[in-house]
C-alpha positions in Angstrom: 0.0 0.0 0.0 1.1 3.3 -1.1 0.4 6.3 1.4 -0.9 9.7 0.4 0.6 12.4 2.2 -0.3 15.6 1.8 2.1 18.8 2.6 0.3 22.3 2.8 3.4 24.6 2.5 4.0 28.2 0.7 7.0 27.8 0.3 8.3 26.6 -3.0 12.4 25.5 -1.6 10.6 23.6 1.4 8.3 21.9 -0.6 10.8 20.6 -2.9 12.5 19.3 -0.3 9.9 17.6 1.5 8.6 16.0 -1.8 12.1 14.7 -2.9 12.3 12.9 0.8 9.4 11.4 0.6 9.2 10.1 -3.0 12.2 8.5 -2.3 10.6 6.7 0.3 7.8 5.5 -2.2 5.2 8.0 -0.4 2.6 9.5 -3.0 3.4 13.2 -2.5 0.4 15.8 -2.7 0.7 19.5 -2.3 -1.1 22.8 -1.6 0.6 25.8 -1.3 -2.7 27.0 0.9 -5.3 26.3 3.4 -8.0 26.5 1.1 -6.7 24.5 -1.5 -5.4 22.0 1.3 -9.2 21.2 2.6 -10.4 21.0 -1.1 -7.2 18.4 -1.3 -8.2 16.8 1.3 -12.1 16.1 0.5 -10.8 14.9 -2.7 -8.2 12.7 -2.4 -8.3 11.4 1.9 -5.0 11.5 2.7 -3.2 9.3 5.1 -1.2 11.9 6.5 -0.9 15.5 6.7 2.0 18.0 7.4 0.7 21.3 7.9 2.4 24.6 7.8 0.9 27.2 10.6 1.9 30.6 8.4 -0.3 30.5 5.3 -1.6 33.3 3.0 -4.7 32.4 2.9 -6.1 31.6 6.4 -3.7 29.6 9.1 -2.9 26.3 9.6 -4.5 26.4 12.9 -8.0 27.2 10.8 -7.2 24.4 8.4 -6.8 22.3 11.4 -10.0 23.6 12.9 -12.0 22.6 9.4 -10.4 19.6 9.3 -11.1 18.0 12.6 
């Protein structure tokens, strides 16, 4: 079984970074660079995991966190 993690980061350097670590662990790698897009991610595709950044341009990751749950 292949898990689907999800990253919601802004940042363009960290999520390269992230995504090359886990691919290389045979994760499926899915990304949102905000909170909105995130939730609509999540709906979508249930991921197993999610890593979260808290500073997003949109709303926060504590709000994403909030929807979420």
């Amino acid at each position: 079984m292949k898990y689907k993690i999800l990253y919601i980061e802004d940042n363009p350097d960290n999520m390269t970074l992230v995504k090359r670590a886990l691919e290389a662990r045979g994760y499926e790698f899915l990304w949102a660079p905000n909170g909105l897009q995130g939730i609509e991610i999540v709906e979508a595709q249930h991921p197993d995991v999610i890593l979260l950044d808290i500073n997003l341009p949109d709303i926060d990751g504590y709000e994403v966190a909030r929807r979420l749950r």
